[in-house]
Each structure stands twice: as structure tokens, then as C-alpha cells.
C-alpha positions in Angstrom: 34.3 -16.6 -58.5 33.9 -13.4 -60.4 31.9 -15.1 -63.1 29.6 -16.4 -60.2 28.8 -13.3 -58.8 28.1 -11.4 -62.3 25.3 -14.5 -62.9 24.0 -13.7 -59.6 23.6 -9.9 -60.1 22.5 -11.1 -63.4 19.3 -13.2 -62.0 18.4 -10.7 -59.4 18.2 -7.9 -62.1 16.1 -10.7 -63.8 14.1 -11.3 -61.0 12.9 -7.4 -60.7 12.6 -6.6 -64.0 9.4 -5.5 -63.7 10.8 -2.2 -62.3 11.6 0.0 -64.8 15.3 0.6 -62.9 15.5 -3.0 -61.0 18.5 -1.6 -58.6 17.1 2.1 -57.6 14.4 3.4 -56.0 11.3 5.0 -58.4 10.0 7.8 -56.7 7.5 10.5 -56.8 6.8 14.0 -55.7 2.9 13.6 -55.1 1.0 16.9 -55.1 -1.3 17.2 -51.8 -4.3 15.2 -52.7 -3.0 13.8 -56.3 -3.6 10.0 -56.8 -2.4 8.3 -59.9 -3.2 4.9 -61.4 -0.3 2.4 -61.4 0.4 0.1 -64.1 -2.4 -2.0 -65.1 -4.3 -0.3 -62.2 -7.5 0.3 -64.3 -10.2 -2.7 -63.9 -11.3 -4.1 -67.7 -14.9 -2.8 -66.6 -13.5 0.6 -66.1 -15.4 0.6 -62.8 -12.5 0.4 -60.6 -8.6 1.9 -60.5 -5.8 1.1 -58.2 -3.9 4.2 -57.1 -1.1 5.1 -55.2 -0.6 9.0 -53.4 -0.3 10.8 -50.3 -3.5 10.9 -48.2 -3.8 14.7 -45.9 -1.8 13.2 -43.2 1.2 13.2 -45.9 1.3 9.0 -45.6 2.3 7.1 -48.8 -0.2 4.2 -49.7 -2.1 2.4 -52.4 -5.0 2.4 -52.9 -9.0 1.2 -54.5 -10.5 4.0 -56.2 -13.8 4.3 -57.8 -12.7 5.0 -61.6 -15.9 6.8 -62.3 -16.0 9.3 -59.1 -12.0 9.9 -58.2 -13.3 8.3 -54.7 -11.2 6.9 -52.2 -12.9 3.4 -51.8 -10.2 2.3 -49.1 -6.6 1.6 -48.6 -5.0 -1.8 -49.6 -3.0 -2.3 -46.5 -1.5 -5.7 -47.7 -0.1 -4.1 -50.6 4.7 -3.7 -49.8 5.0 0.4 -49.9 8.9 0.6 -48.0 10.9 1.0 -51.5 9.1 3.0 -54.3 6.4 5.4 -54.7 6.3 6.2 -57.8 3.1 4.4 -59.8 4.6 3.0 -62.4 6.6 0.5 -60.0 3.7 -0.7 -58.9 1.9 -3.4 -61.1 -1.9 -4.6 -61.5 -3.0 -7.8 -62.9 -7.1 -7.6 -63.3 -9.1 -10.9 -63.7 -11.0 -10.6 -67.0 -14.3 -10.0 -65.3 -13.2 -7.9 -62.5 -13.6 -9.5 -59.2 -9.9 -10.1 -58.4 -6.9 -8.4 -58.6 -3.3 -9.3 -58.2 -0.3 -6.2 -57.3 3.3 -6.4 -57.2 5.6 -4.1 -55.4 8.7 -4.1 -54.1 9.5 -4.7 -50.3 13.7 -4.1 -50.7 15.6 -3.8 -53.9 15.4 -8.0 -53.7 12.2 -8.8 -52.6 9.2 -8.5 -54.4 5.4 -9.3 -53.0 2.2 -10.1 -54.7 -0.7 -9.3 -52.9 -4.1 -10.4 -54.2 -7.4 -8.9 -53.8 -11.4 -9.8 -54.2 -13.2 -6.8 -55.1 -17.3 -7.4 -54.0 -19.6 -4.6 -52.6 -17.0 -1.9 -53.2 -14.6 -3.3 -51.1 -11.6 -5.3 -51.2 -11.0 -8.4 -49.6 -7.3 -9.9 -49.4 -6.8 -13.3 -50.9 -4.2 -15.6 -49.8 -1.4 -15.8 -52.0 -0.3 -19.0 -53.1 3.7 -19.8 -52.8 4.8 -22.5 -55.8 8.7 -23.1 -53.7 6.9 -25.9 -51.5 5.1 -27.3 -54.2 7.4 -27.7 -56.1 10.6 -28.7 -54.8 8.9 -30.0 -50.8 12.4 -32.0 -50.7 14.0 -28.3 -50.6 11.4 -27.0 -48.0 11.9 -29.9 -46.1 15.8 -29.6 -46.3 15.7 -26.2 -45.3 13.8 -26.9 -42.2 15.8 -29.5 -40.9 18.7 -26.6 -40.8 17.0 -24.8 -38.6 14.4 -23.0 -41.1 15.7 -20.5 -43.8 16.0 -17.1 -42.8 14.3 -14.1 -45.0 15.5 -10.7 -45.3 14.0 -9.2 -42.3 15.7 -12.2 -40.3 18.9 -11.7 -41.5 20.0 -8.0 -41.5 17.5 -7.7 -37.9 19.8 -6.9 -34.7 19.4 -9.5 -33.4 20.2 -11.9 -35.9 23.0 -10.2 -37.4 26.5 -12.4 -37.2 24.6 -15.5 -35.9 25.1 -18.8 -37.3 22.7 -19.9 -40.3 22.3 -22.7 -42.4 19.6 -21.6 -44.6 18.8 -18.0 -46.3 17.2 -16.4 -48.7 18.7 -13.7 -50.3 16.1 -12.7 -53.0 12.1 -13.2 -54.0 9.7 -12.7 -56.7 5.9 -13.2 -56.8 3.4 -11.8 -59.7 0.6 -12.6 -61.7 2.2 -13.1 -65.2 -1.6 -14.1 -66.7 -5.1 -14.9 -65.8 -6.6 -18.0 -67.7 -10.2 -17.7 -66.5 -12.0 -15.8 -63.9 -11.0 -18.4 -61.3 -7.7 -20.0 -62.7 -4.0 -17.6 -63.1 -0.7 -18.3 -63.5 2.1 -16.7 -61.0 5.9 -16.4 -61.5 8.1 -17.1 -58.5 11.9 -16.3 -58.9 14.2 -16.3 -55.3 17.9 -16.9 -54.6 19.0 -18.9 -51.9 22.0 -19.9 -49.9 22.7 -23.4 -48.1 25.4 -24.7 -46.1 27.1 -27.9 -45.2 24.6 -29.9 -47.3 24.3 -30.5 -50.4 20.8 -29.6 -52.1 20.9 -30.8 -56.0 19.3 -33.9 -55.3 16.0 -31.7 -53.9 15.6 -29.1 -56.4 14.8 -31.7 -59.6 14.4 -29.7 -62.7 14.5 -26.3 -61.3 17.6 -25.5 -60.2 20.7 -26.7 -60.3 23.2 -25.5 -57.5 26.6 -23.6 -57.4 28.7 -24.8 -55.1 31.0 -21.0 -53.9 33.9 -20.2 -51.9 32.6 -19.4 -48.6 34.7 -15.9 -47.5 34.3 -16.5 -44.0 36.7 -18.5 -42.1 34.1 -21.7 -41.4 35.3 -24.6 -43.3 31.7 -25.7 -44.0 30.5 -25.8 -48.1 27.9 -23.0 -49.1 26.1 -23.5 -51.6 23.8 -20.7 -53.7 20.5 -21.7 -55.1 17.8 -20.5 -57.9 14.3 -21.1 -57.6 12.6 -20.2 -60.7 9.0 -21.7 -61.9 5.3 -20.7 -63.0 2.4 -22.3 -61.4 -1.1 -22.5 -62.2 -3.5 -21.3 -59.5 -6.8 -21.4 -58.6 -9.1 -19.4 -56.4 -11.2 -21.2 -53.9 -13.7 -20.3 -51.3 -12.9 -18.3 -48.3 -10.9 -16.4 -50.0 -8.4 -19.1 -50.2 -5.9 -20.6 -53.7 -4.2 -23.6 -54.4 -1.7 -24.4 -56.8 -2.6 -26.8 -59.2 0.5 -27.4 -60.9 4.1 -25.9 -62.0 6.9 -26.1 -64.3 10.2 -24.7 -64.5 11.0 -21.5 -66.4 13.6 -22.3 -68.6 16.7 -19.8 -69.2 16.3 -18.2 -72.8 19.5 -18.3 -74.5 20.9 -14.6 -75.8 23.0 -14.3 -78.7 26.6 -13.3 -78.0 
């Protein structure tokens, strides 16, 4: 059970690595009316930046920036500020020809969210981010909604879901933009850690995943089971600000030397 746990912590840490210290908070002491570009935050035009300060009010945000000017364009609202402010935990990915724009950040310590962005007339313009889980693995989706729907994080430590019965959870997640292959065409990673109950998923998850069946430490007799979900997908931007994934493949573990 101990060796269990270690792999878990193990693929979580994996799963955040794009923070320079995946378990703590990166903070910052802004200066009033200091804005500094995050990681990658600089468009490959140099016409745009991605920033993240403290507007006069003293609120914490991220934000478009006219690179030439220092000027506020506007704030990117859909962009998860609760954990970190520091910039470097905060992570651009610019299409080659600067119309779109992908940022990670952190939620929670476990949950990461990539929010995407179409940059036309000085504004930005969120773009629905596609999710590779379903696509995938839909025999998993679908087995998590006939137990009742998995829950996410905000679900399961909420008041009023705290010590309820589940079936279906999930414990960690991961989105970014690892490349972009055209203007129109990227690739995401998606990483999240799952638990089940009672039935068995192996036969849903194909080639990428392959459960643990654990101890449960409650006193319910039923079998709990943890799953990893780990794959890159290619994407594609449509119309209407819209994406679909085109197609995915497992990322495979790489071996370390002992």
C-alpha cells in the first residue's frame, strides 16, 4: 500500500511539473502598479504580452497587454488565479502567427486549467478548450456516468458534499498546450487521477491506463479502484471560436535508471 501511494504522489508531482515547486504555492509581492510577463507571455510578433499584477483596487489578475505601450488591453477573466501569483507559474503557449494563445495555471495544488484565447482587434476572445478524457476512453466517461457522474474537486471538499456517498472522483487534472503544429492545428497534454468504486474499469481505459485496485480505509466493503488518465491529442480550431480533437495517443511512462 505504501508503494501505491509513493506512485501516486509520484504522478501528481508529474502532472504539475510545470510549476517550478509542483506542491507549494509561487507567490509574489507586486509593487502598486507593477505588471510582469509570465512564462512564454510575449506574442512571436512582439505586439502583444500576457501579464499578471495587482490592478489600483489591490486585485490579483492576468492579463493582455500591449507589448509596445505597457497598456492594459483587458483582463483575461477565464484564466485560474486561486493558488499562485507569482509569473513564472503561469505559462503561455503563442500560435506561430499570433492570433491564439493557450495559459496554464493552477486552480489547487492538483488541478491545473488551460484556458485559450483568440486575440483580433485588440481584444481577446475565449476559445473553448477541448477535453481529450471523452475522446479517448468514452467507455470511461460513460462508466462514470452511470455511477452517478464523477465528482471534481470543488464537488468533493464543498459542504455539502463532504462525507456523502460517491462512486466516481477525480482527485487530480492537467490541461496545456505542449506545441502548436500550425496556426489552426496544436497539440494538448491531459494528465488526471481518478478514483472508482465497486466496478471494475480496465476494460474502459484501453491503452491508457491501467488500474490499481487499493485497500479502501473506510469501513464499506465495496472495491476502489485508482485510475491514470494520461494522453496528448491533436486539436484543431474551428469557427465560433470552437476546437475539436482530431485524434490522441497515450503518453507512455519513460523509464529512469535506478
Amino acid at each position: 500500500m505504501r508503494q501505491i501511494r509513493s506512485r501516486l504522489r509520484a504522478a501528481v508531482a508529474l502532472s504539475l511539473a510545470f510549476v517550478a515547486h509542483a506542491g507549494a504555492t509561487a507567490t509574489y509581492d507586486y509593487k502598486p502598479g507593477e505588471f510582469l510577463v509570465i512564462d512564454g507571455g510575449t506574442s512571436p510578433d512582439k505586439k502583444f504580452s500576457i501579464v499578471s499584477g495587482e490592478n489600483k483596487a489591490g486585485e490579483f489578475g492576468v492579463y493582455l497587454r500591449d507589448a509596445q505601450t505597457k497598456k492594459l488591453i483587458g483582463q483575461l477573466e477565464e484564466v485560474t488565479t486561486g493558488l499562485d501569483s507569482a509569473p513564472d507559474a503561469y505559462h503561455a503557449h503563442w500560435a506561430p502567427d499570433s492570433k491564439h494563445v493557450g495559459i496554464t495555471s493552477r486552480a489547487d495544488r492538483h488541478w491545473a486549467d488551460n484556458a485559450i484565447y483568440r486575440i483580433e482587434n485588440r481584444r481577446a476572445y475565449p476559445v473553448k478548450t477541448p477535453e481529450l478524457l471523452c475522446h479517448a476512453v468514452p467507455e470511461f466517461c460513460q462508466l462514470a456516468k452511470e455511477l452517478g457522474g464523477a465528482l471534481t474537486e470543488d464537488q468533493i471538499y464543498a459542504e455539502d458534499t463532504v462525507g456523502k456517498p460517491w462512486k466516481a472522483r477525480q482527485n487530480s487534472s492537467y490541461s496545456g498546450i505542449v506545441k502548436w503544429i500550425s496556426p489552426t492545428r496544436f497539440v494538448v497534454r491531459e494528465e488526471s487521477q481518478w478514483q472508482v468504486k465497486e466496478r471494475d474499469p480496465s476494460a474502459t481505459l484501453g491503452h491508457y491506463g491501467e488500474p490499481e485496485k487499493l485497500e479502501d480505509e473506510s469501513d464499506e466493503s465495496a472495491a476502489l479502484y485508482h485510475v491514470s488518465f494520461d494522453a496528448e491529442g491533436e486539436c484543431e480550431l474551428l469557427p465560433a471560436d470552437k476546437t475539436r480533437v482530431l485524434s490522441t495517443q497515450p503518453v507512455k511512462e519513460q523509464k529512469t535508471n535506478e
